[in-house]
VMD Tcl script that draws the C-alpha trace (Angstrom):
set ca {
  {19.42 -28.48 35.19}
  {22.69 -27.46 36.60}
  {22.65 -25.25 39.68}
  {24.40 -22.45 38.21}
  {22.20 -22.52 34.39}
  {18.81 -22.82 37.10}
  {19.72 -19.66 38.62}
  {20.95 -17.38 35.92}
  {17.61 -18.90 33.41}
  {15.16 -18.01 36.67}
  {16.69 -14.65 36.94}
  {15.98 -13.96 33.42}
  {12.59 -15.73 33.62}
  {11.75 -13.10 36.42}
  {13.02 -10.51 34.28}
  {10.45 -11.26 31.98}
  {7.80 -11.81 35.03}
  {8.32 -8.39 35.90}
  {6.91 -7.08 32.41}
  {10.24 -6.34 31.21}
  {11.72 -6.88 28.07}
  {15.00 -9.32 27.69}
  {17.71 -7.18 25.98}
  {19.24 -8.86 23.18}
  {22.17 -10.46 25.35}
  {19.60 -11.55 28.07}
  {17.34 -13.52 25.22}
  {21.03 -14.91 23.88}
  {21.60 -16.08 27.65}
  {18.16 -17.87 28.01}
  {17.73 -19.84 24.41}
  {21.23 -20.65 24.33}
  {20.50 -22.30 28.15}
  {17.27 -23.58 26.69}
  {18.86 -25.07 23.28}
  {22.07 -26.55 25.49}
  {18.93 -28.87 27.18}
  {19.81 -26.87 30.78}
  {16.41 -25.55 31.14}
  {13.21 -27.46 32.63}
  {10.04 -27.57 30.73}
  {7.98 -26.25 33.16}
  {10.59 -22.82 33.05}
  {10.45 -23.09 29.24}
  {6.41 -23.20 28.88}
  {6.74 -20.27 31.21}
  {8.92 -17.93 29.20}
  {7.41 -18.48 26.02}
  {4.25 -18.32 27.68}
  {5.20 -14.60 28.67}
  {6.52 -13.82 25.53}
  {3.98 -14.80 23.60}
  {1.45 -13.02 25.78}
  {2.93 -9.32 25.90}
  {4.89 -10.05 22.15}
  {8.01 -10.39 21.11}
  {10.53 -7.48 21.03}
  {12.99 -7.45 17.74}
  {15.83 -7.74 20.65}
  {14.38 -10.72 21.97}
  {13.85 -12.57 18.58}
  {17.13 -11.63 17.68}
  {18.96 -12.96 20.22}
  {17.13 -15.96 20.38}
  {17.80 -16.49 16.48}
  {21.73 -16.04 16.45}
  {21.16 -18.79 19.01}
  {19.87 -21.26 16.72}
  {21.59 -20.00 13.85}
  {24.77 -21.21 16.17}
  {23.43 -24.67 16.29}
  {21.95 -25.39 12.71}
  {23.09 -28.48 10.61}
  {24.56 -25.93 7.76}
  {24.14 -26.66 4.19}
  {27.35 -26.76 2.57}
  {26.73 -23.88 0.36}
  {29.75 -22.01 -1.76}
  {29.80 -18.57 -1.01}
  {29.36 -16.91 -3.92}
  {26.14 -19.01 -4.68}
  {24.98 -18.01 -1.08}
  {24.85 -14.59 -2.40}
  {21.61 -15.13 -4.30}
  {19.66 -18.00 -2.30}
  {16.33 -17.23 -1.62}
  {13.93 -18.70 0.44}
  {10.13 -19.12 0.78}
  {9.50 -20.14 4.20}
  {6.66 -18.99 6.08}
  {5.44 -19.47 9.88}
  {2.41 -21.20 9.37}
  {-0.14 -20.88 11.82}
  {-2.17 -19.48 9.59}
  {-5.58 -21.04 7.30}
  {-4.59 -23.51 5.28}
  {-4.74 -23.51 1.14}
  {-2.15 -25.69 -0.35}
  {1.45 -25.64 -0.54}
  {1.62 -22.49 -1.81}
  {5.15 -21.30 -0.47}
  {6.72 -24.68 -1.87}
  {4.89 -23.86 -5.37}
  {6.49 -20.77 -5.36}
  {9.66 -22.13 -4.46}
  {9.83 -24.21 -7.93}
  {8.20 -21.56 -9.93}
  {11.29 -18.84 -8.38}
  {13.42 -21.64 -9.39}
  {12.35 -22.09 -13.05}
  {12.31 -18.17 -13.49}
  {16.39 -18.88 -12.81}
  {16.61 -18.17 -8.91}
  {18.36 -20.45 -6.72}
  {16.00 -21.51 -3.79}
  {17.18 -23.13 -0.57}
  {13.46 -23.80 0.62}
  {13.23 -24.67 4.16}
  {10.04 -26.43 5.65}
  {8.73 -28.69 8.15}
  {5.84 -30.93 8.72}
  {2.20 -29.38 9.52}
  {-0.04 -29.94 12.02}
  {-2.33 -30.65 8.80}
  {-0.31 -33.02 7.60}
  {0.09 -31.06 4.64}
  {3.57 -29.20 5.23}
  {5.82 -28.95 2.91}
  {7.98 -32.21 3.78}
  {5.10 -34.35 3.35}
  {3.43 -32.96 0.30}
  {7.47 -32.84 -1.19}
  {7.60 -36.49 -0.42}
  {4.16 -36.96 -2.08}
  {5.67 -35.69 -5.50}
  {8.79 -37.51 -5.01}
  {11.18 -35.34 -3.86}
  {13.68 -37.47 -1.01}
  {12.97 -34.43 1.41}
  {15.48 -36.78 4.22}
  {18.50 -35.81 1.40}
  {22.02 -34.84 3.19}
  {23.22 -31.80 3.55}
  {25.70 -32.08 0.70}
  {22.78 -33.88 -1.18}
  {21.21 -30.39 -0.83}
  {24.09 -28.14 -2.34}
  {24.41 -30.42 -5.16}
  {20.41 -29.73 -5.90}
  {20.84 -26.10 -5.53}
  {23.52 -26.56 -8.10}
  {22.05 -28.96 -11.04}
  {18.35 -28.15 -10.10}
  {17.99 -24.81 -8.10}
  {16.47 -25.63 -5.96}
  {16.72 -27.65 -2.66}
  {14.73 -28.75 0.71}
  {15.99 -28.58 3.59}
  {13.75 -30.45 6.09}
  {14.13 -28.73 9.51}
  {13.81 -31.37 11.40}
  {17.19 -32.52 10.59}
  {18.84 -29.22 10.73}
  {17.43 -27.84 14.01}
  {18.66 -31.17 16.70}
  {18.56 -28.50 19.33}
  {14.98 -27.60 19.28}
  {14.60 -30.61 20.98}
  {15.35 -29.57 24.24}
  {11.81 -27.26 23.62}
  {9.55 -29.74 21.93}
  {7.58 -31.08 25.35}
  {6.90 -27.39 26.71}
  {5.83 -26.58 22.88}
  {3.40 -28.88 22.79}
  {2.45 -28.43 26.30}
  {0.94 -24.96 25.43}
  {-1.09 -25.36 22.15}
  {-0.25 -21.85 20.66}
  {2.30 -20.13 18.23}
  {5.72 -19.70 20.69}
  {8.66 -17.52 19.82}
  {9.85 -20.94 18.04}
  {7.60 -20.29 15.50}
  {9.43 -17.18 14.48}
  {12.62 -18.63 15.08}
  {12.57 -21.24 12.23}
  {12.36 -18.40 8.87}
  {15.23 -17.07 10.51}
  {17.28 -19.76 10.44}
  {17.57 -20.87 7.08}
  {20.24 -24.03 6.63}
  {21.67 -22.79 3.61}
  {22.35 -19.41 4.96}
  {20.12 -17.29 2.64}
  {20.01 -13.96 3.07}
  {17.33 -13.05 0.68}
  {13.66 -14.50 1.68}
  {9.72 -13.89 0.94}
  {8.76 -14.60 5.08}
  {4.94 -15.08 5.48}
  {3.80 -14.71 8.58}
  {0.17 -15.73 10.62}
  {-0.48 -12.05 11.73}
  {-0.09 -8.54 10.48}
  {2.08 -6.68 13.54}
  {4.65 -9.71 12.82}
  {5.65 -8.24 9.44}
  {7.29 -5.41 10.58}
  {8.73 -7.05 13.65}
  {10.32 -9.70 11.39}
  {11.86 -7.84 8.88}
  {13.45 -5.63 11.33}
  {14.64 -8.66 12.93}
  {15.65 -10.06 9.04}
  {17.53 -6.18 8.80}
  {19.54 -6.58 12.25}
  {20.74 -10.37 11.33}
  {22.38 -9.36 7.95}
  {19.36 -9.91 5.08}
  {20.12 -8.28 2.13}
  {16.80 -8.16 0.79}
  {13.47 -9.29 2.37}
  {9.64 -9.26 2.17}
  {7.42 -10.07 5.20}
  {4.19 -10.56 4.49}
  {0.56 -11.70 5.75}
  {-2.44 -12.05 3.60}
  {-5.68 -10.69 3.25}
  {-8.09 -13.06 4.73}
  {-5.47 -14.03 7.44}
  {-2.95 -15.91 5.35}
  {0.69 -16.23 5.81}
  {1.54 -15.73 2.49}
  {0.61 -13.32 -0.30}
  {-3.40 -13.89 -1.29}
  {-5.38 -12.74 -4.60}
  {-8.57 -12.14 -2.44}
  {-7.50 -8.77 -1.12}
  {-4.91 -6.10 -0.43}
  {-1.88 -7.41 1.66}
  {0.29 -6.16 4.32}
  {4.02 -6.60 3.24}
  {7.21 -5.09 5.29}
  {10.03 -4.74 3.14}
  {13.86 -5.05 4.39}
  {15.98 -3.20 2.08}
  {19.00 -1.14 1.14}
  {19.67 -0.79 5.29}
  {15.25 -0.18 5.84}
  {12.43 -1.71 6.49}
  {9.21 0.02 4.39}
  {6.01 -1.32 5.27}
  {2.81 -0.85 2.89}
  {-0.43 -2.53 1.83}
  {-0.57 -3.77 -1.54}
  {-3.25 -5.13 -3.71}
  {-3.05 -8.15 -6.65}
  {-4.77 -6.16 -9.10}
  {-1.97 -3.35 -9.31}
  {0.84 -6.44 -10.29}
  {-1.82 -7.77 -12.98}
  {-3.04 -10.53 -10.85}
  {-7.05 -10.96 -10.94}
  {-8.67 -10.75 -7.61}
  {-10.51 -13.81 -6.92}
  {-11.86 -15.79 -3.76}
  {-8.84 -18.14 -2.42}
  {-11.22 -20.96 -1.51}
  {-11.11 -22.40 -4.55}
  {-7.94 -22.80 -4.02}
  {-8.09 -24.79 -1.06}
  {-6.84 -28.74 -0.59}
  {-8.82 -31.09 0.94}
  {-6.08 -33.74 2.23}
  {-2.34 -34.02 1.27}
  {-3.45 -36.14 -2.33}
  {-5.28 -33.22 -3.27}
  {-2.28 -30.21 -2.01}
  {0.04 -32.88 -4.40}
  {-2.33 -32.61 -7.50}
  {-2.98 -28.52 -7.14}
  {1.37 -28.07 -7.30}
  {1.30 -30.71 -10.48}
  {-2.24 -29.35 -11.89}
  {-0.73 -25.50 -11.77}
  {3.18 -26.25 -12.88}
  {1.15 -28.02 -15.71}
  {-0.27 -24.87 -16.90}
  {-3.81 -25.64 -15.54}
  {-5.08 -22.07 -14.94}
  {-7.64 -21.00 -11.84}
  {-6.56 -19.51 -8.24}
  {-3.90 -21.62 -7.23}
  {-2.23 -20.53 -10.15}
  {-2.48 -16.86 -9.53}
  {-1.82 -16.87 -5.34}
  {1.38 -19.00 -6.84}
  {2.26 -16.78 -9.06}
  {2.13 -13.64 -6.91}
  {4.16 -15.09 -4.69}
  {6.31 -16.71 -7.08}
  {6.97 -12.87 -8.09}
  {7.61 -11.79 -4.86}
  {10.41 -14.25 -4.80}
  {11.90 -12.92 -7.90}
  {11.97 -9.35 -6.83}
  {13.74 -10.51 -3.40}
  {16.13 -12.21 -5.71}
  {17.05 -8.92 -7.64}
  {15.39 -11.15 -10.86}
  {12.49 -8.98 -11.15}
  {12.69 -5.07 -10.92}
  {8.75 -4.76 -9.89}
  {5.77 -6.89 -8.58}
  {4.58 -6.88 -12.17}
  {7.97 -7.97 -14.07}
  {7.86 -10.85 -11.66}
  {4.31 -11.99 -12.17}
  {5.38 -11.97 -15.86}
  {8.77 -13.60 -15.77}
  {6.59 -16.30 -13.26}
  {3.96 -17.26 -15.87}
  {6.52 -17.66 -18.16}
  {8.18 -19.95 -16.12}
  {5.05 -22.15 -15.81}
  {4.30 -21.56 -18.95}
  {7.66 -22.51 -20.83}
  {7.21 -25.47 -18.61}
  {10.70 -24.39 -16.99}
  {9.16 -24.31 -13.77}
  {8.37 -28.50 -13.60}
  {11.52 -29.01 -15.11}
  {12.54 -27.77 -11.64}
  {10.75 -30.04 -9.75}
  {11.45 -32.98 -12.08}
  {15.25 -31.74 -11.71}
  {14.69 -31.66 -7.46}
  {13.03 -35.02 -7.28}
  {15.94 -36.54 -9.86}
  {19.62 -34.92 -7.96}
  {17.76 -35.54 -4.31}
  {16.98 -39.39 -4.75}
  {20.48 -39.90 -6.22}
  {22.68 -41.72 -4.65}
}
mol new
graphics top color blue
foreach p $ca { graphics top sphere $p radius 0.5 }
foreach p [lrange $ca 0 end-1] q [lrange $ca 1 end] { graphics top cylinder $p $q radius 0.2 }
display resetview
């Protein structure tokens, strides 16, 4: 680390020693030193060791997110179709069904929203690039491969991996510490495409409101952040869910349960893969109309999409327009599309 990036990155780190929060420019300063590679790993586990203990501020995850959002791998997205992206990407972290953000992804998509889904490998080996690749989708497509499936299918994956070369610099102190970092946070942020209209899940309830404040101060026009009853981060049928909304300039937060959208309650075990074959066959089970739990968590977040989107008015337009989806067969049409344009040479 250069002399001069060592001392300013220890002043901040003793900022934050000192049980003070970073200021929005001070958390720019230290993850733009961090994502430049001029930081150590022992001074990175440390600062997201803090952070992580004592909880992020909205200052601090905003000015470590118009970091990375200043070194993404952009999608080459046409402005007026940027308008109405959406995106389903969650933070993980949290038990493990099945794929359920990517399901809703194609469902949105068949319902007629255009979905720039961004997604990463799991720890499970379940994430949503592997169980993509299991159903055929080229999840390694270019950039420009991407715009043209958000065009002809409406839907596109953008693998963060490729889009994120920056991270890099914060993998060994990441994996170093074994716990959700700041990073974790940082990708649902930072979508490729530039969406500015998402359904966030998130792995704990005092996040929701903390990211959709963040969502509010870096532009969103329209967001739900949500975590599920029974600890998931995503919308679940087994109980009434937390869900902060960013909209019109404010951030509402509320609990809301399935059963008032006209989604059954039901236990979300069932619903639960056993390996990455089995996460594959729920996604190609439910888009095939097979009814049961996956089908309903899907489609309640699948709603929630819509209404982001501005294609459903309510929770309960958007459960509707989303079985129709499925059940027109619209919805698999979209994956079929996604798994055609991104393997195309």
């Amino acid at each position: 680390m250069a002399d001069g990036a060592a001392d300013h990155f220890e002043t901040l780190l003793e900022t934050a020693r000192a049980g003070a929060c970073l200021s929005q420019e001070q958390a720019r300063e230290a993850f733009s030193i961090i994502m430049e590679g001029r930081a150590d790993d022992a001074r990175i586990a440390s600062l997201l060791t803090i952070l992580a203990g004592r909880g992020e501020t909205v200052d601090e995850v905003v000015g470590a997110a118009r970091v990375m959002r200043v070194h993404v791998t952009p999608v080459p997205v046409a402005e007026d179709l940027r308008e109405a992206l959406i995106d389903t990407c969650g933070t993980g972290g949290a038990p493990k069904t099945f794929n359920v953000s990517t399901a809703a992804a194609l469902i949105a998509a068949g319902a007629g929203a255009h979905v720039a889904k961004h997604g990463n490998r799991s720890r499970t080996g379940r994430g949503s690039a592997e169980v993509l690749d299991r159903l055929g989708v080229n999840v390694n497509a270019s950039p420009q491969a991407q715009a043209r499936c958000l065009e002809e299918a409406g839907v596109c994956f953008s693998f963060a991996i490729h889009h994120h070369p920056a991270i890099r610099h914060a993998m060994p102190a990441r994996r170093s510490l074994g716990f959700p970092t700041i990073f974790n946070l940082l990708g649902p942020l930072t979508n490729p495409a530039g969406a500015r209209r998402q359904l966030l899940g998130v792995y704990a309830p005092h996040l929701t409101e903390l990211l959709a404040r963040a969502l509010l101060e870096l532009g969103s026009e329209r967001a739900m952040v949500v975590h599920g009853a029974g600890g998931l981060d995503e919308l679940s049928i087994s109980g009434a869910n937390r869900i902060s909304e960013c909209r019109d300039g404010a951030v509402n937060c509320r609990m809301e349960d399935p059963s008032r959208c006209g989604v059954r309650r039901d236990s979300i075990d069932a619903a639960a893969a056993a390996d990455l074959d089995d996460a594959a066959m729920i996604i190609t089970r439910l888009l095939d109309g097979e009814k049961g739990p996956a089908r309903e968590v899907a489609v309640l977040n699948a709603a929630a999409a819509l209404v982001v989107a501005d294609l459903a008015a309510d929770m309960a337009e958007g459960v509707a327009r989303a079985r129709e989806s499925i059940d027109s067969g619209a919805a698999c049409r979209s994956l079929n599309a996604l798994i055609e344009t991104s393997n195309r040479a």
